[in-house]
N, C-alpha and C positions, 0 to 999 in steps of 0.2 A: 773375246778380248775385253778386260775390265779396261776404261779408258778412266783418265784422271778428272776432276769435276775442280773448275775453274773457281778458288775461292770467292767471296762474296763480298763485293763494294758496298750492300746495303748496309745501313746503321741502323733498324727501326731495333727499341728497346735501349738505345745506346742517351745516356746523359752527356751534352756536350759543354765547358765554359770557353768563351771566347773573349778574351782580353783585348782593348781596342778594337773593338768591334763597329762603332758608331762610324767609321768611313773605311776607303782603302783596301786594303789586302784583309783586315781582319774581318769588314763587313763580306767581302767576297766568301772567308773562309766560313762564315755565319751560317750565310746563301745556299754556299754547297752541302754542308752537314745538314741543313734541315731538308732541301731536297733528296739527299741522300737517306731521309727516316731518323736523325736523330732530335732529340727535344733537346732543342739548344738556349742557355743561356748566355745572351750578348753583354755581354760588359765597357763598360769604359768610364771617361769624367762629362765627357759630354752630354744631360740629360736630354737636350731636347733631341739631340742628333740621335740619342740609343730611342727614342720612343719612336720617330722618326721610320728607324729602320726595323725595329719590329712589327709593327704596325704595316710596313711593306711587305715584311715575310707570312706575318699571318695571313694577308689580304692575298695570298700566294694559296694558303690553304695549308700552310708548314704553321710548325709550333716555335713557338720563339717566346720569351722573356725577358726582361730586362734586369740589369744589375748595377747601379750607381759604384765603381769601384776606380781608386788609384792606389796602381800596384805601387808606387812606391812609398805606399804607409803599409808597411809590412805587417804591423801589428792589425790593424783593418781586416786587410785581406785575408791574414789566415782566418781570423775570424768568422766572416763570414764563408769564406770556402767550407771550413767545418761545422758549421749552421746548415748549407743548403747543398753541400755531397752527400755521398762519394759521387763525383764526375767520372766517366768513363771513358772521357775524351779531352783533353786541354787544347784551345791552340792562342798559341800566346805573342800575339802581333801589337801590342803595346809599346812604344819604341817613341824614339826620342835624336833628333840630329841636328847638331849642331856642328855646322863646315866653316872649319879658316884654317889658315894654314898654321903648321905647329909652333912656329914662332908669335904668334898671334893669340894660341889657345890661354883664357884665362879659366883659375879655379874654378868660378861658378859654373862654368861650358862644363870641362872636364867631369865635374862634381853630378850637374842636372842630368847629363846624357848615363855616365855609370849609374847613377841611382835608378834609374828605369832601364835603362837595354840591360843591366848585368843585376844588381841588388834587388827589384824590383819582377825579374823575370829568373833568379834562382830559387826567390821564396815563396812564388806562385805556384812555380815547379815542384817545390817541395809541399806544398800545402795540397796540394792535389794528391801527389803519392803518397802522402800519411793517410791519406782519405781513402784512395786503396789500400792500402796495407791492412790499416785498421777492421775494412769491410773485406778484408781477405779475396780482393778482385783483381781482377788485371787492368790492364790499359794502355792508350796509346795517350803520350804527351809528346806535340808539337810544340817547337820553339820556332817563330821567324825569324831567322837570321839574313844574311846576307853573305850576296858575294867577295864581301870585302869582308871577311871573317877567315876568305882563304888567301887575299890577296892584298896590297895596300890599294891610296889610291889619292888625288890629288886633292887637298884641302879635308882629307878624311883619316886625318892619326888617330883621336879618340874617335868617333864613329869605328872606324875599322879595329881598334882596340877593343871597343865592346865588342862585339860580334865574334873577334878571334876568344873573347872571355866565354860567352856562350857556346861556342863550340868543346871550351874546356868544360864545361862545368857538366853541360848535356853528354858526354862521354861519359864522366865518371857518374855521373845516376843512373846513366845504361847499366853498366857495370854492377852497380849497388842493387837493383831494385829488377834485373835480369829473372831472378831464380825467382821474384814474388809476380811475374808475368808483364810486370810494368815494361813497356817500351820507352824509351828516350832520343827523339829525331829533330833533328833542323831541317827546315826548307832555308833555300838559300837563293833568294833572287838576286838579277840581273835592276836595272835602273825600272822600277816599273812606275806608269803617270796613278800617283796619287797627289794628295793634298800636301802630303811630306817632302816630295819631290818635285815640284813645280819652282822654287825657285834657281832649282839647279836649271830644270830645261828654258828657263828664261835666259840663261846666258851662251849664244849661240857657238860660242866657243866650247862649254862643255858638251853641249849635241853633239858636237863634232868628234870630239874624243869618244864620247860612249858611243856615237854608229858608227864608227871605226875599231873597235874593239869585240862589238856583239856582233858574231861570225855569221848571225844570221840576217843580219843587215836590216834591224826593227827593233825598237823601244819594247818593254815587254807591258803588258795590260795586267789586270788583277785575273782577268778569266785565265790567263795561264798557271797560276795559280792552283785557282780553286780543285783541279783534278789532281793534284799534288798532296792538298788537304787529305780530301776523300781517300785516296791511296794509301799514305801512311798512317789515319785513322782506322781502316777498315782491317776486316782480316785478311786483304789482298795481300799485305806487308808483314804478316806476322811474324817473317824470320829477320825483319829489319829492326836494329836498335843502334842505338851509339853512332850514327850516322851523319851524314849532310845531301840532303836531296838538292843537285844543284839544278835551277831553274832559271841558266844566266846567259842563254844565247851563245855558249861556246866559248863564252868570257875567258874562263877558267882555264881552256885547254890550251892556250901557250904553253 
């Protein structure tokens, strides 16, 4: 009996960029890709925070880099993406949240938060996959999305607006760039304790809502994450595209 050989989580050979990368969920996604063998490029605006964290990856004995980048100078970033690709990996945790209620939301809110979660994370996405196309490669591109891309949620109309926009937009590049090998997936967490999300858990009233909500009765951390990276990176996932890897406690399953 020929038995089937269980595809492979490692990345060694694999180019990784990672967007927001200097804290949070994107440094987590950093972590895991270079542990997992890939040469990862860390990106964000943060300088001291990206040195920071590569200098912890290295001192790990993984390959890390740094990249001074704000996705939302679209002309920038392609730029340098096609300076220092083809990437064979994206994961694009760069993000932006601003909460008040929608009667409350002014221009600038509305304006700052679409400019990075959706303007800023379409032409990253794009800048990546011209960088395969051109170098006739495949690839897997993660988008960090969120649970409220599938659902609303309280003082989060634009926040949950963007995210439902990257759900759109990451579909249709599935679609597009399918037959050139390119993958196109969203992870989609639950409230996880980063830097971004601390002044929601300062108000004891919304704790109360999100551990009433997460089926699993626990706040999620970045390490939940990280195997979510690795998975839809690797060629564990290679029949997944145009997707939403949901990582939200059962959120979702009302």
């Amino acid at each position: 009996m020929e038995l089937p050989t269980t595809p492979s989580f490692r990345l060694e050979g694999k180019r990784a960029l990672v967007a927001g990368a200097s804290s949070g969920i994107g440094l987590g996604g950093a972590v895991a890709l270079a542990e997992a063998g890939a040469q990862v490029v860390l990106a964000a605006r943060n300088a001291d925070r990206l040195a920071e964290a590569v200098e912890a990856i290295r001192a790990r004995g993984y390959s890390a880099d740094a990249l001074s980048l704000d996705v939302a100078d679209v002309t920038e970033t392609e730029r340098q993406v096609a300076a220092l690709g083809p990437f064979d990996i994206l994961v694009n945790s760069a993000g932006l949240a601003r909460h008040t209620p929608a009667l409350e939301t002014t221009t600038a809110d509305f304006d700052a938060v679409f400019g990075i979660n959706v303007r800023g994370a379409y032409f990253l996405t794009r800048a990546i996959a011209k960088g395969l196309i051109d170098a006739g490669k495949p690839g897997s591109l993660i988008n960090i999305s969120s649970q409220m891309a599938q659902v609303g949620g309280i003082d989060r109309a634009v926040y949950s607006a963007s995210k439902h926009a990257v759900e759109g937009f990451t579909k249709s590049m599935a679609i597009e760039w399918g037959r050139s090998g390119i993958r196109v997936n969203t992870i989609c967490p639950t409230f996880i304790r980063t830097p971004l999300t601390e002044q929601t858990f300062a108000d004891p009233e919304r704790v109360r809502w999100i551990e009433e909500k997460i089926k699993l009765s626990r706040l999620g951390t970045v390490e939940d994450i990280m195997a979510a990276v690795i998975y839809l990176a690797s060629d564990a996932s290679s029949m997944i595209t145009g997707t939403a890897l949901m990582v939200d406690g059962g959120w979702t399953a009302d």
